[in-house]
C-alpha positions in Angstrom: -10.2 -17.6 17.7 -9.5 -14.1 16.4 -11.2 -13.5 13.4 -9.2 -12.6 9.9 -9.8 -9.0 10.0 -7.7 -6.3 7.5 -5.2 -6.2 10.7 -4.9 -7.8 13.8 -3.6 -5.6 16.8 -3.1 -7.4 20.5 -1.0 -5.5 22.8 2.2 -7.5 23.9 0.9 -9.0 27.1 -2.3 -10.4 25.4 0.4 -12.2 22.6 2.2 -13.1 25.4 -1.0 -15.4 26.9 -1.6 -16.1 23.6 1.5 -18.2 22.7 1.7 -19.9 25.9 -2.6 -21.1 25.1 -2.0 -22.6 22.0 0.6 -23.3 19.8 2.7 -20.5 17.3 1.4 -22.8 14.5 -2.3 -23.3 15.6 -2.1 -19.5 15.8 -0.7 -18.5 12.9 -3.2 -20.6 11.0 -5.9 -18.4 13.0 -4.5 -15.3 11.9 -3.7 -15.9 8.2 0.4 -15.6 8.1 3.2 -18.0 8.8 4.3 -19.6 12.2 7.9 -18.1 11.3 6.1 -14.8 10.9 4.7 -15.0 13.9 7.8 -16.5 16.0 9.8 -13.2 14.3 7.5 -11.2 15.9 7.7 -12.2 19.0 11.2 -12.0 19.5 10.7 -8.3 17.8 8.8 -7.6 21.3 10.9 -9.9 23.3 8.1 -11.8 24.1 9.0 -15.7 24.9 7.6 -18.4 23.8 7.4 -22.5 24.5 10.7 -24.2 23.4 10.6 -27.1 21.0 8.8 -30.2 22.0 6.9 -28.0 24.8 3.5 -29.1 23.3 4.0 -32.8 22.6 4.8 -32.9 26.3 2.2 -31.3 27.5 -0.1 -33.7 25.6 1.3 -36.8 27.1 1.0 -35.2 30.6 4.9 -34.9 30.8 6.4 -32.0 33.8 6.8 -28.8 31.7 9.7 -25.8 32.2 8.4 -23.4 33.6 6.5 -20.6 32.4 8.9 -17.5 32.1 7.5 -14.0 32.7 7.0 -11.5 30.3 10.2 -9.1 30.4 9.7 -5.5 31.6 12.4 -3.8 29.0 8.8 -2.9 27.3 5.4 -1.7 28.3 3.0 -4.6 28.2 0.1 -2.5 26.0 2.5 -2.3 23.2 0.8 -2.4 20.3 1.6 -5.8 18.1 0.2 -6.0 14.9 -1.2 -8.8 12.0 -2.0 -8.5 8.2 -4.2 -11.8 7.2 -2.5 -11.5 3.9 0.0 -14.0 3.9 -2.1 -16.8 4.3 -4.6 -16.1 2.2 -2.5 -14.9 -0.1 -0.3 -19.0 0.5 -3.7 -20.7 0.4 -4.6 -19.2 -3.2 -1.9 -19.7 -4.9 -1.6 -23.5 -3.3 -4.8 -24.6 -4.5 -5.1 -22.7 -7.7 -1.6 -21.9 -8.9 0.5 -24.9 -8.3 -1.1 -27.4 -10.1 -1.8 -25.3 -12.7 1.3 -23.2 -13.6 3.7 -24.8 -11.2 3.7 -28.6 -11.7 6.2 -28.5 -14.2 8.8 -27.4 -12.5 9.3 -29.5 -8.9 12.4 -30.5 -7.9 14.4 -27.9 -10.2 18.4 -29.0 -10.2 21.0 -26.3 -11.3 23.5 -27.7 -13.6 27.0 -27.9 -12.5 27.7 -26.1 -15.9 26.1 -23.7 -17.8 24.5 -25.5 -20.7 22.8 -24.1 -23.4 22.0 -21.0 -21.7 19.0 -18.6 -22.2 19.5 -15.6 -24.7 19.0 -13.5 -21.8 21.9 -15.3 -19.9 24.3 -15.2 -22.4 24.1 -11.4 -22.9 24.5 -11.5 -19.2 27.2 -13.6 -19.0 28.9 -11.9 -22.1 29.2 -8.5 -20.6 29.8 -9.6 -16.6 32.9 -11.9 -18.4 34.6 -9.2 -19.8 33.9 -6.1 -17.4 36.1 -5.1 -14.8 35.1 -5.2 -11.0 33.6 -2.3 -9.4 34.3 -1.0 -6.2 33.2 -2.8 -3.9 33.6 -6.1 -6.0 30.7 -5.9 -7.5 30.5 -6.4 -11.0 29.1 -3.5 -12.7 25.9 -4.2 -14.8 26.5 -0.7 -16.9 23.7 0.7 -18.2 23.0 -2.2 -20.7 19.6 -4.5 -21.2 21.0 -8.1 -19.4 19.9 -9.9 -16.3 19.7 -8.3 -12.8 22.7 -9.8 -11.7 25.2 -7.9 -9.1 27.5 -11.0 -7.9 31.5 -10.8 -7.6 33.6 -12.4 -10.1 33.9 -15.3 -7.6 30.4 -16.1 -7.8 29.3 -15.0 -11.5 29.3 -18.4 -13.1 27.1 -19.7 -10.1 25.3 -16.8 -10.0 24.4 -17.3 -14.6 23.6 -21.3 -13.6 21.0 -19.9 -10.8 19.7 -17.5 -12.7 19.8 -19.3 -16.0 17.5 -21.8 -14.2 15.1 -19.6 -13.1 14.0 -17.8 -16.7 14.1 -21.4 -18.0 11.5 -22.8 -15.3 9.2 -19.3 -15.7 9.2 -19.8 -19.6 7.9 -23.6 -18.7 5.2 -21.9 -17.0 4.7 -19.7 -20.1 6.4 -16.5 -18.6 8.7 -14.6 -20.2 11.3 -13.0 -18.8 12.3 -9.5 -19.9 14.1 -6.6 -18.8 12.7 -2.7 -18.1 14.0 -0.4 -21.4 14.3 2.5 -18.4 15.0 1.0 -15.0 17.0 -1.9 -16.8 15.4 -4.1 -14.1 14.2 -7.7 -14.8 10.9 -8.8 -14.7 8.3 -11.2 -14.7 4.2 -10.5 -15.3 2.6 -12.9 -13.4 -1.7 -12.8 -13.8 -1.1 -9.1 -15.2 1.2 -8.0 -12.5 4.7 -6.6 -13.2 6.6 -8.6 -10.6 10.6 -7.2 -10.5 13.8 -9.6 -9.4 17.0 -9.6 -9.0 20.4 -12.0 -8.2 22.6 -10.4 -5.9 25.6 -11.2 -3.6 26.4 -10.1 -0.4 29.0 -7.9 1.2 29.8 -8.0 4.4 31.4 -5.1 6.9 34.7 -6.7 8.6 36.3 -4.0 11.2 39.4 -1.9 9.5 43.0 -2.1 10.4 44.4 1.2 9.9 47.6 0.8 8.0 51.1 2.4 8.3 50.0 5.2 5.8 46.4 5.9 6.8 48.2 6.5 10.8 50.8 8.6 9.2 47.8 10.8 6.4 46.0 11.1 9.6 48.8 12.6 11.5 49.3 15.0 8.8 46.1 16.0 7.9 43.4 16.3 10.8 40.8 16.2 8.0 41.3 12.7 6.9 39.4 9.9 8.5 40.4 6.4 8.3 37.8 4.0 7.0 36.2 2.2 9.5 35.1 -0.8 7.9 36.4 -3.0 4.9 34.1 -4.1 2.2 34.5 -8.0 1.1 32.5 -10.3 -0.8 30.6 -13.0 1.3 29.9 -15.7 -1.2 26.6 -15.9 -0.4 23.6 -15.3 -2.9 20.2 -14.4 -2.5 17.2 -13.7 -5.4 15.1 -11.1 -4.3 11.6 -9.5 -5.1 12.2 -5.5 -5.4 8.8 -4.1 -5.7 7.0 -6.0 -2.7 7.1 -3.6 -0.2 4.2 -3.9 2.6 2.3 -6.8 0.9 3.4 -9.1 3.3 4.3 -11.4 1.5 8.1 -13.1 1.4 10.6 -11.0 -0.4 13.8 -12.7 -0.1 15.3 -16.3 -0.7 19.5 -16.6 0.5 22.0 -19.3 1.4 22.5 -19.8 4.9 24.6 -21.5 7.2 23.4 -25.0 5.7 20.9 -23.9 2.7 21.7 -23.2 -0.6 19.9 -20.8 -2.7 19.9 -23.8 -5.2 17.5 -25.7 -3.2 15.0 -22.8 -2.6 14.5 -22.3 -6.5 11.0 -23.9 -6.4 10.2 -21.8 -3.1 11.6 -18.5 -4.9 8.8 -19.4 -8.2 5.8 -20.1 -5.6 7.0 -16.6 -4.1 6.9 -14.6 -7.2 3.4 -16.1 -8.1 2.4 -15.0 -4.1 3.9 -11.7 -4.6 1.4 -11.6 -8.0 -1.5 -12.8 -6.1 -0.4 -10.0 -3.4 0.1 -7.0 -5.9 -3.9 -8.2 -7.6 -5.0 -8.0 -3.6 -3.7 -4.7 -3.0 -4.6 -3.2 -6.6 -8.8 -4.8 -6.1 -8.6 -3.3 -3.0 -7.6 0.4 -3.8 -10.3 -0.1 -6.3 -12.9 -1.0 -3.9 -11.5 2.3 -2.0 -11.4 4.3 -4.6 -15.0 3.3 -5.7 -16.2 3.7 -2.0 -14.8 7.1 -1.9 -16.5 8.1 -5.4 -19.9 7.1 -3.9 -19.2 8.8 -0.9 -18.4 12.0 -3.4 -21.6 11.5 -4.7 -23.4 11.3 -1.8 -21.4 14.2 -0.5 -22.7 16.3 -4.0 -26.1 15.2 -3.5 -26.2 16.2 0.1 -24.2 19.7 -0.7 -26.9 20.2 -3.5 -30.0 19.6 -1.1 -28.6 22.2 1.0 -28.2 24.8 -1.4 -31.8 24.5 -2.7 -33.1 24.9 0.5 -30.9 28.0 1.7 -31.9 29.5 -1.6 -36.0 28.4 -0.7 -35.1 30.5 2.4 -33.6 33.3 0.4 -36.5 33.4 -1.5 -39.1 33.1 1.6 -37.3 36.0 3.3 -37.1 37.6 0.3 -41.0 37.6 -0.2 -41.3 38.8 3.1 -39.8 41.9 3.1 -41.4 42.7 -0.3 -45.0 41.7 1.1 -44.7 43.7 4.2 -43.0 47.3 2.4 -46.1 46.8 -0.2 -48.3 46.3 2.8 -47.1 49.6 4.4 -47.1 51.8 1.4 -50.6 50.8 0.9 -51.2 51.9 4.5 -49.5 55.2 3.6 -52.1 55.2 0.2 -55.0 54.7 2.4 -53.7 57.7 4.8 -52.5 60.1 2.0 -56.6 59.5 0.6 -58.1 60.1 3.9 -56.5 63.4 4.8 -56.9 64.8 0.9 -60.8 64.1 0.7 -60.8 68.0 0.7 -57.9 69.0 -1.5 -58.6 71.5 -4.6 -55.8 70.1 -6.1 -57.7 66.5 -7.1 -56.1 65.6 -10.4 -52.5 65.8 -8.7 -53.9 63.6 -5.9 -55.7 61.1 -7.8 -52.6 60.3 -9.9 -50.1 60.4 -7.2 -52.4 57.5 -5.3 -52.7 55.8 -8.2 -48.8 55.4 -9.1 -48.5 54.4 -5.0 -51.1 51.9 -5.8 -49.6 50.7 -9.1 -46.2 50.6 -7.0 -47.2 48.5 -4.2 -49.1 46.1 -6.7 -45.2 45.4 -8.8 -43.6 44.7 -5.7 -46.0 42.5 -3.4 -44.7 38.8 -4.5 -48.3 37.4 -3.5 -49.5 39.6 -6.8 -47.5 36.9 -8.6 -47.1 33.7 -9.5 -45.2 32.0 -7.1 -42.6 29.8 -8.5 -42.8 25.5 -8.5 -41.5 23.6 -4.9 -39.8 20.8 -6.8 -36.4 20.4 -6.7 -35.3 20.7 -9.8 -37.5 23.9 -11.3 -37.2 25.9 -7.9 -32.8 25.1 -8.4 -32.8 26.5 -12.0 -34.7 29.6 -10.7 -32.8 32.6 -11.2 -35.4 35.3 -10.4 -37.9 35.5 -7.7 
């Protein structure tokens, strides 16, 4: 088993054996983040792994496919790599946050009509109702405090009943949902986290048909370029977590082929409350970081500060060596200058001149002073030696 570490790194080969061991959901339990995650990232690195059922057969002794090799379109050492968080993350707020806060609100139904809709909803629906659509079909939200809601006309009134369900279910769970007085984004604080969503709808890119005009424009002026794509509404709605970047965490709830962004309501609560428990991981952690990094600053300082008091007790050392050893010579001198002037006539002149040399030597020879304390601090707020 690999332990939980911050991240997980396994070049491409050894996720390769990996998968064909044991199975994507056994391993994704092992590495704290979702068998989906982990099947996504697979086919990321074109890595294959066991169709469905491979497992149950191979438990009841059943003839298996066989084992397809690892494609060469990339270099087996690639690097592949894990963050824990999502599981942890899942398993926190399953076993804390759910029955607490979440109970309430199972098997949320949007109604077919909008009834008795939020404050919040109504200003929304106010202002979408009576705006004009924006290019590309999106209805412009303006610079005005209502719901983040960008949906086509087609799908506003779906789009009000979603999201109308939504602030109802958080306010169950004694949430409140407001909207940003700057960013004029909506939001949620979950647990002291600022957690931001949004409703939005889909365009999709269809190829352009160049039209009669646009051949004829083009002909005329070699400038113009013909669009390459048309922009059209899709229909298809998704709610979505803006400010989730890189917790890994899920982001994003959407219709599909067969679901319906009505039946993932409940799913899109449990994620916001994730995304909370994500944003508290991330902010603990920089503050472990940062408080790591303030001991190591002290450390540092202490270690910086040792230093200097011991250059400077060298300083000094050095210091008291040349000043010992130029009073040592001019007493040599004084003892030479009184040797060869035993005889002089001139004895008052020679018997103050040695004694200024004597007096001279004496001021500068260090050991004719005190010599300052060796502890730390008294020797550091020395200024003269």
């Amino acid at each position: 088993m690999i332990p939980r570490e911050e991240v997980i790194i396994l070049t491409r080969k050894e996720l390769y054996e990996s998968v064909w061991m044991e199975p994507i959901v056994k391993l994704a339990k092992e590495w704290g983040m979702s068998d989906v995650g982990l099947a996504k990232a697979c086919r990321r690195h074109d890595i294959p792994i066991p169709p469905r059922g491979y497992w149950a057969k191979k438990e009841f002794g059943k003839p298996l496919p066989k084992r397809p090799v690892l494609p060469k379109g990339r270099p087996e050492d690639e690097e592949v790599r894990f963050s824990p968080w999502t599981a942890k993350i899942h398993e926190s707020v399953n076993q804390n946050t759910i029955d607490t806060h979440l109970s309430s609100i199972s098997n949320l139904i949007v109604p077919a009509e909008l009834n008795d809709p939020h404050p919040l909803v109504v200003k929304t629906a106010k202002l979408l109702r009576n705006t004009k659509k924006a290019d590309p079909f999106l209805l412009p939200r303006k610079n005005s405090q209502i719901l983040s809601v960008e949906v086509t006309p087609d799908t506003l009134e779906r789009g009000l009943r979603i999201m109308d369900t939504v602030v109802k279910a958080l306010e169950e769970c004694d949430l409140q949902v407001q909207i940003h007085p700057e960013s004029k984004i909506t939001y949620v604080t979950i647990e002291n986290e600022t957690i931001e969503f949004g409703l939005r709808e889909k365009l999709e890119n269809t190829s352009h048909e160049p039209t009669k005009h646009e051949l004829a424009k083009k002909e005329e002026h070699w400038w113009y370029d013909i669009p390459k794509y048309d922009v059209n509404p899709s229909g298809r709605l998704s709610l979505s977590v803006v400010n989730a970047n890189y917790l890994g965490v899920r982001q994003n709830w959407a219709d599909g082929k067969v679901q319906r962004l009505e039946d993932c309501l409940e799913k899109f609560l449990i994620g916001l409350f994730q995304v909370a428990e994500a944003k508290k991981r991330r902010r603990e952690e920089r503050a472990a970081r940062e408080r790591e990094w303030e001991e190591q600053r002290k450390v540092y300082a202490e270690q910086r500060r040792l230093i200097e008091i011991e250059e400077k007790r060298i300083g000094f050392l050095k210091s008291n060596i040349r000043q010992w050893r130029e009073a040592e010579e001019i007493r040599a001198y004084l003892k030479t200058v009184q040797n060869n002037t035993q005889d002089s006539s001139d004895v008052e002149n020679v018997s103050n001149w040695c004694e200024w040399i004597s007096a001279y030597a004496e001021s500068i020879d260090p050991l004719a002073r005190i010599l300052p304390k060796f502890d730390l601090d008294d020797l550091e707020n020395e200024t003269n030696y």
